[in-house]
C-alpha positions in Angstrom: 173.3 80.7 52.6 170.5 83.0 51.4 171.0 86.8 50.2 167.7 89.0 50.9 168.5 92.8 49.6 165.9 95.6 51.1 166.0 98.5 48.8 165.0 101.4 51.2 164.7 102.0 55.2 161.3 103.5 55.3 158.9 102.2 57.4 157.9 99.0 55.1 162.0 98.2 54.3 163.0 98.8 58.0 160.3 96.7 59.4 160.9 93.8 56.5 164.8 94.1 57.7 163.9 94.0 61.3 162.1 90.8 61.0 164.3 89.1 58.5 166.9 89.4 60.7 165.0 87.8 63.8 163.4 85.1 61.5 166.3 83.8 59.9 169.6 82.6 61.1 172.8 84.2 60.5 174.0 82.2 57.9 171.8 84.3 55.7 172.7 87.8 55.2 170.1 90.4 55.0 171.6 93.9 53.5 169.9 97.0 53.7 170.5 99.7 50.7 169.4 103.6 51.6 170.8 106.7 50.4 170.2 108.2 53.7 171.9 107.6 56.9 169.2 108.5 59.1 165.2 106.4 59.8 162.4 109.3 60.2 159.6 109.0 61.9 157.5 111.1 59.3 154.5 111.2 61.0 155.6 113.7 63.6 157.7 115.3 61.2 154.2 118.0 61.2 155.1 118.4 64.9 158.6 119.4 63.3 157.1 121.8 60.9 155.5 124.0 63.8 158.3 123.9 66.3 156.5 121.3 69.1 159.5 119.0 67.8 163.0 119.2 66.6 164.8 117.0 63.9 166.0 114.7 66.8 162.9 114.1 68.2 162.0 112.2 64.9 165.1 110.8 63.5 168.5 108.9 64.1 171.0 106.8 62.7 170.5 103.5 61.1 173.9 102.6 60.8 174.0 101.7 64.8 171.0 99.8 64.6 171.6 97.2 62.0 175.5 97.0 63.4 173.6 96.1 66.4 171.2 93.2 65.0 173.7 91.6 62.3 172.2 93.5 59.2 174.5 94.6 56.8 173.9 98.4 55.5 175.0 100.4 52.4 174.3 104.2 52.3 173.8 104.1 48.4 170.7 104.5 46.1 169.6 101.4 43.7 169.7 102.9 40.2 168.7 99.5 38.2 167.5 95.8 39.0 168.8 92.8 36.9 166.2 90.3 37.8 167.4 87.6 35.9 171.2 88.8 36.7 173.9 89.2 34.0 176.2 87.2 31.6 178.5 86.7 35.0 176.0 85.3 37.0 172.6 84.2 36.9 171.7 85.2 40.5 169.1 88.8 40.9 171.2 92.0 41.3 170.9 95.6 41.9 173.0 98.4 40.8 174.3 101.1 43.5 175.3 103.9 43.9 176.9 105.1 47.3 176.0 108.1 48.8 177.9 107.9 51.7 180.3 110.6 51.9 183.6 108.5 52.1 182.8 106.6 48.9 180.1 108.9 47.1 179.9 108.6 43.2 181.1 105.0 43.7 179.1 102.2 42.8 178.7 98.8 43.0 176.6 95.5 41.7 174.8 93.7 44.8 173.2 89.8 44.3 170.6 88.7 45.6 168.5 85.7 46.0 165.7 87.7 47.5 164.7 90.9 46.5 162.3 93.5 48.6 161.6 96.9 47.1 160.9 99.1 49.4 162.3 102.5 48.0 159.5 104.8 48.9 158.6 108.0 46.9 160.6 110.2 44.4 158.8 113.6 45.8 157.8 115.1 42.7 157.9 119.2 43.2 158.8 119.6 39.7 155.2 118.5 38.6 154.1 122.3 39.7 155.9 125.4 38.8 156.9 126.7 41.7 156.8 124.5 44.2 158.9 123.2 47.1 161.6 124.1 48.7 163.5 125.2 45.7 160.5 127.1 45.0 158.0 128.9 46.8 156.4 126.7 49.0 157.3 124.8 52.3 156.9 120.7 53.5 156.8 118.6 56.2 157.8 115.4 53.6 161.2 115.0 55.3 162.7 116.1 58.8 164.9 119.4 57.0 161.7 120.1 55.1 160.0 120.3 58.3 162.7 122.4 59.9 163.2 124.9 57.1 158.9 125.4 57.3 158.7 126.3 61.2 161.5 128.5 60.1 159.3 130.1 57.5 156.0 129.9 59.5 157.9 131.8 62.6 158.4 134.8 60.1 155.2 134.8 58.8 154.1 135.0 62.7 156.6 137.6 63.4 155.0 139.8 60.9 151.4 138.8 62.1 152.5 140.1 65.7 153.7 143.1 64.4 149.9 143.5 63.0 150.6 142.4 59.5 147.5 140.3 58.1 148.8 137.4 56.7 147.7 134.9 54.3 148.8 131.2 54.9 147.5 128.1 52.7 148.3 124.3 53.1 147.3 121.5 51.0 148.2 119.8 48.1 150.1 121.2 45.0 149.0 119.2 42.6 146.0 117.6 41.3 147.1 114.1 41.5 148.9 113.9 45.1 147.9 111.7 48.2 149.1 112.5 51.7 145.6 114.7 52.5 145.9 113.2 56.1 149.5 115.2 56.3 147.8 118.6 55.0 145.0 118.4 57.3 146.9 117.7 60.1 149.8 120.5 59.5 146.8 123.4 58.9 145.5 122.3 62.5 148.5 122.3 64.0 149.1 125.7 62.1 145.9 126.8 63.4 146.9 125.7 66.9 149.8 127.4 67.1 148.4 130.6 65.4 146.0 130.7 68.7 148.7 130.4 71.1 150.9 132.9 69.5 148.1 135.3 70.1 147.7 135.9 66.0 144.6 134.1 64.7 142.1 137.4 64.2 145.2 138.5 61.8 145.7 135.5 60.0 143.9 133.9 57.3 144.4 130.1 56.9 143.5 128.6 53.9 143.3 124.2 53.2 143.6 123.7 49.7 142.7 120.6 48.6 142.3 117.9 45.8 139.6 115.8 47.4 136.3 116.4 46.4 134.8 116.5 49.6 135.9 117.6 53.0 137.2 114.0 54.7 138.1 112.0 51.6 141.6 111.5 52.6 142.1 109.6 49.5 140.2 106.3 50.5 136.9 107.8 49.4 135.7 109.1 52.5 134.0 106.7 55.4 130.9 106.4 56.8 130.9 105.9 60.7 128.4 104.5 63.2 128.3 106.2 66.0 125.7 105.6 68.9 123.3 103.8 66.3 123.5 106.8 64.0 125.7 106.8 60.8 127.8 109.7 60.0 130.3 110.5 57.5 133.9 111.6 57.3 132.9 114.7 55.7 130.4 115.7 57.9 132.6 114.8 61.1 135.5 116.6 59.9 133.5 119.7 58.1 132.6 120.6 62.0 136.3 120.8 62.8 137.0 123.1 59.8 133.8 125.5 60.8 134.5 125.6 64.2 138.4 126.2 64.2 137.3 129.1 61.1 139.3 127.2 58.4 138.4 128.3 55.1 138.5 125.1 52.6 139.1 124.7 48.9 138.1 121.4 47.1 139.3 119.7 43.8 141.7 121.7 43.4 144.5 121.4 41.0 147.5 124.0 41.6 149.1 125.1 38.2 152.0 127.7 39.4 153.3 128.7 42.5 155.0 132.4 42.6 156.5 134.2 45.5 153.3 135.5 46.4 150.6 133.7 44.6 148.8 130.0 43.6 147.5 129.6 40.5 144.9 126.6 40.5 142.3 125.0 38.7 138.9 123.5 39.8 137.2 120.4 39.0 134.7 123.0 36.9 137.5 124.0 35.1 137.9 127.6 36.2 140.7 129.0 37.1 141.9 131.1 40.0 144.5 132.4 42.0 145.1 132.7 45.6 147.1 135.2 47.4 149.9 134.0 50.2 152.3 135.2 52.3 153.2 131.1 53.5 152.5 128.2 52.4 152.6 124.2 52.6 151.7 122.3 49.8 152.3 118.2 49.6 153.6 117.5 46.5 152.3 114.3 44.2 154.5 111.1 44.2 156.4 108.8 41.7 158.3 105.7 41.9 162.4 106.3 42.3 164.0 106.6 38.8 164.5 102.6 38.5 165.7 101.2 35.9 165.6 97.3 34.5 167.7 95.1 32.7 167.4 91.5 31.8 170.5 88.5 31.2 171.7 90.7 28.1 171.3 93.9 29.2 168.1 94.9 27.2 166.0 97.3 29.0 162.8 95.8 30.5 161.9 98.8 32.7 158.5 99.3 31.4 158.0 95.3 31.8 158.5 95.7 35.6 157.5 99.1 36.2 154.1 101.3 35.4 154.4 104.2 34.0 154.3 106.2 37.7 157.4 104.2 38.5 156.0 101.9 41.1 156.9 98.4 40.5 153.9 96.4 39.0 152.9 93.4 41.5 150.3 90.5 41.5 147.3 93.0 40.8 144.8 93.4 38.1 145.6 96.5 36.1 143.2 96.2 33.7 142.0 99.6 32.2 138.2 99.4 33.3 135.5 102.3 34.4 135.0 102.9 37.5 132.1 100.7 38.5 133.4 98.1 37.7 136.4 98.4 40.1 136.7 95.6 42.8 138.6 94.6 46.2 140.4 91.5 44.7 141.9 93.9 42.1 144.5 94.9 44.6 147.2 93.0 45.4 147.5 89.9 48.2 151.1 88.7 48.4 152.9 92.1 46.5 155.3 89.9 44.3 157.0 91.0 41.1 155.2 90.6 37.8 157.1 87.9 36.4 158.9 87.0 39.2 158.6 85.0 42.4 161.5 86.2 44.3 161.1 89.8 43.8 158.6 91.8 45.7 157.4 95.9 46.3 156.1 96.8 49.3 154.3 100.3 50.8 154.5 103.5 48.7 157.3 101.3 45.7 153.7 99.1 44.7 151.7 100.4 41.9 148.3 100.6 42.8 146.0 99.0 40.4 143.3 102.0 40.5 142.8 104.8 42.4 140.4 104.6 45.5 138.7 108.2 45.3 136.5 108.1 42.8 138.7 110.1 39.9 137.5 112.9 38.7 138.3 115.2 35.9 137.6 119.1 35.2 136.1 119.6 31.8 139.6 120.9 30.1 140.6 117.1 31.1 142.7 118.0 34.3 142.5 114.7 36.4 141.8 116.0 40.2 141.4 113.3 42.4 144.0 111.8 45.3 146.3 108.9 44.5 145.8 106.2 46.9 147.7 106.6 50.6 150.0 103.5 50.9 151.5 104.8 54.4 151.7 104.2 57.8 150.3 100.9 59.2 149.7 99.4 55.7 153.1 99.6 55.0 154.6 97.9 58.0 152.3 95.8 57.4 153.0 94.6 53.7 157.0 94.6 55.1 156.2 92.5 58.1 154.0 90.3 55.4 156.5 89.8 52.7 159.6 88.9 55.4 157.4 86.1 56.2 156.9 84.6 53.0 161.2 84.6 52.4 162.0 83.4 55.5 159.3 80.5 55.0 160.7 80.0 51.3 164.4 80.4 52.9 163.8 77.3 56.0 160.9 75.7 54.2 161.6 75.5 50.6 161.2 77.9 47.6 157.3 76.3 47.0 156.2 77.9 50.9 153.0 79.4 50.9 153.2 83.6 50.3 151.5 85.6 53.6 149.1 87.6 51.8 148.2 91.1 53.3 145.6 92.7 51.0 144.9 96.5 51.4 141.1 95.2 50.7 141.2 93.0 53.4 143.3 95.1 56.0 142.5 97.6 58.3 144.5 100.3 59.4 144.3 103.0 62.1 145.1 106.9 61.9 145.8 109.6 64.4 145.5 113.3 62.9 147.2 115.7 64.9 145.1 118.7 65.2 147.4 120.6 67.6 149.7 119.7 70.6 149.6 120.2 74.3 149.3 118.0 77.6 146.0 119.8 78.2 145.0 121.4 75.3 146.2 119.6 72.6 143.6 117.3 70.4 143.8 115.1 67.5 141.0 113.3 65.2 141.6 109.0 65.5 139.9 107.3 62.9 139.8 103.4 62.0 138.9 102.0 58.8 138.1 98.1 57.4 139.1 97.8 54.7 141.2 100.2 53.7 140.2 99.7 50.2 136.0 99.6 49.9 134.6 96.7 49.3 130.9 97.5 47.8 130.4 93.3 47.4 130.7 92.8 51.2 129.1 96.0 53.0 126.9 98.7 51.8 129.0 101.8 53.0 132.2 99.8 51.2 133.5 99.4 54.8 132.4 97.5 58.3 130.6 100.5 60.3 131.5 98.3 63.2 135.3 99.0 62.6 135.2 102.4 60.9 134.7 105.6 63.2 136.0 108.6 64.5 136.5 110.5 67.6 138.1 113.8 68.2 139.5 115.0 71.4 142.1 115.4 74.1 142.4 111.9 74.2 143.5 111.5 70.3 146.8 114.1 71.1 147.4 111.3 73.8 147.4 108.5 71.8 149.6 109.9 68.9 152.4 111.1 71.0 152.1 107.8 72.8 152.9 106.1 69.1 155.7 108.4 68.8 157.8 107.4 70.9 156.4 103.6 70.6 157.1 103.1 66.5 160.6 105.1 67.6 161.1 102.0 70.5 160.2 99.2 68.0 162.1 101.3 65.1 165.2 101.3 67.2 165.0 97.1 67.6 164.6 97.6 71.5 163.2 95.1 73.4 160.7 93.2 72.9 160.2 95.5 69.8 158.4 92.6 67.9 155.9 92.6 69.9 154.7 95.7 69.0 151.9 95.8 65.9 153.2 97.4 62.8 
């Protein structure tokens, strides 16, 4: 009998545990460790944030579902990996701690002979004075977030009906976050709902940003051929910001949130501040507070982690300039440094580089977005890696890894940019690769798989994946069948 542990029941972890479970037989146990009870579909959780969705339109219980398909499930948090086990046993273990009302503060040691991290992001408000929920700022990052900021955004309407101008900026709070592609869809939705409500002349809204350029969304921007003609990202999505009378503000680092102002920096190294009476700002991401121990208990963290906290996997992390950056520095198969049955998947792998050109303002503020590692790419890399185990688990430890490289994948995005049957519209974009590859096509990507539309047509198509990643989420029918 094999042990696989999945740290985390995001979307790589759930969709790793979802086909572990239909790949191997049930002699092997596949176990499932989350602090929280519930999956989220995050990517409506900006429908949340403006009302046009409640919480259980985009979450519910995973205890149900793995009873359901023979996977074990712990509500606790990993706090520290023994790759190489303990003095007791030489098998891989991970230390827990439940979270789970009934047995919270207790913990426990968990082997494995398979390891998949998959913990997601620690969201980092503290890395801005000010900022998050705690603070002075809203987000859509999880489903209460989401709640508590259409909460907020309904007073700040209130007050514009009642023909108070209001001020209301979202965006990114830090220099160094990723996510764009959240922010620009939550300031059209904004927007949107701002129109309906009767309340746009009164309200200034504000996208503070980052990126460099309008369309970066932290993959450098794209360049798109569209009826013979090449466009760009920036460009195509520049129209949408003049003609909806968004006001943008690029490469910008925020330095201090107060209850009614930003304090930010720009990539010339001025410094400014900006008035509010709401705001949304993403916050930048690390790796969950893992630690590592080896046989004797000596810490190895910094052997298997970067610095960030994401877990350092079969990439090249060399320290080179930018030009000299290539597509077969990122990872293929997402295994362990070190070790060949431990592996990080979506947001838990550290990237090797950035793909945004970085950037930094002359006092040495780095400005520029952290790679996006969401969405398809992660279901992908979970679907990728539960292939290679349950190959090594029926086959033999020397099967062949699947290899999914972000260089070599492509992956499709739907931005909301307001909702409605009728009047609703969203921007769909396509990319190949997701990471540029300068070697094999001039733009970095294949024009004839990278472009963008806007339209009635896009709002259709995202609410249609709504409720089709909730179906394949929930293990229904035929859910397999369904791309990640």
């Amino acid at each position: 009998m094999a042990e696989v542990l999945v740290l985390g029941a995001g979307v790589s972890g759930h969709t790793a545990a979802l086909h572990l479970r239909r790949l191997l037989g049930r002699q092997h146990r596949v176990t499932v460790v989350s602090p929280n009870a519930n999956w989220n579909w995050i990517p409506s959780n900006i429908w949340v944030g403006v009302g046009d969705m409640g919480k259980k339109d985009v979450v519910f219980p995973l205890a149900p579902i793995y009873a359901r398909k023979g996977i074990e499930f712990r509500q606790a948090k990993a706090v520290a990996i023994r790759p190489s086990g303990d003095e007791a046993d030489a098998r891989g273990a991970v230390d827990v701690e439940y979270t789970e009302a009934s047995r919270a503060g207790q913990s426990e040691r968990l082997r494995y002979d398979y390891l998949i991290n998959a913990t997601g992001p620690k969201l980092r408000f503290e890395a801005t004075e000010g900022m998050g929920p705690d603070g002075f700022t809203a987000s859509v990052c999880t489903a209460d977030h989401a709640v508590e900021a259409n909460e907020k955004l309904r007073e700040t309407i209130a007050k514009l009906k009642d023909g108070q101008p209001q001020t209301l900026v979202v965006g990114m709070g830090h220099g160094t976050c990723t996510c764009e592609g959240a922010a620009f869809e939550y300031t059209f939705n904004v927007d949107h709902l701002l129109r309906a409500e009767g309340v746009r002349d009164l309200a200034r809204l504000v996208y503070l940003t980052n990126e460099a350029a309008l369309g970066d969304f932290g993959v450098d921007g794209m360049v798109f051929d569209q009826s013979g003609f090449q466009t760009t990202s920036e460009l195509w999505t520049g129209s949408l910001f003049r003609e909806r009378g968004v006001e943008a503000i690029l490469g910008a680092h925020v330095t201090k949130v107060t209850a009614t102002q930003i304090h930010y920096e720009l990539l010339d190294g001025s410094l400014h501040t900006l008035d509010h009476d709401f705001a949304m700002l993403i916050p930048p991401f690390g790796g969950q507070p893992l630690k590592a121990y080896d046989a004797e208990g000596n810490d190895i963290t910094g052997e298997l982690f970067a610095p960030s906290g994401f877990m350092k996997v079969d990439a090249d992390y060399t320290a080179k300039p930018y030009e000299e950056w290539r597509a077969e520095d990122w990872p293929q198969t997402y295994a362990a440094v070190g070790y060949d049955n431990v592996w990080a998947v979506g947001i838990a792998f550290a990237p090797p580089h950035q793909i945004s050109r970085p950037r930094k303002s002359p006092n040495g503020t780095m400005i520029a977005p952290a790679p996006p590692r969401t969405g398809m790419p992660s279901g992908v890399m979970g679907k990728t890696v539960a292939l290679t185990i349950a190959d090594r688990i029926t086959t033999g430890s020397r099967a062949t890894a699947h290899t999914a490289s972000m260089a070599r994948m492509g992956a499709a995005c739907v931005a909301s940019a307001g909702t409605g049957l009728t009047k609703g519209s969203a921007a769909a974009m396509t990319m190949l690769p997701v990471v540029p590859d300068y070697q094999r096509y001039p733009t970095g990507r294949d024009v004839r798989e990278t472009r963008g539309e806007i339209g009635l047509h896009g709002h259709w198509v995202k609410l249609m994946l709504h409720y089709l990643f909730i179906y394949k989420a929930k293990a229904r029918l035929g859910w397999q069948l369904i791309p990640e």
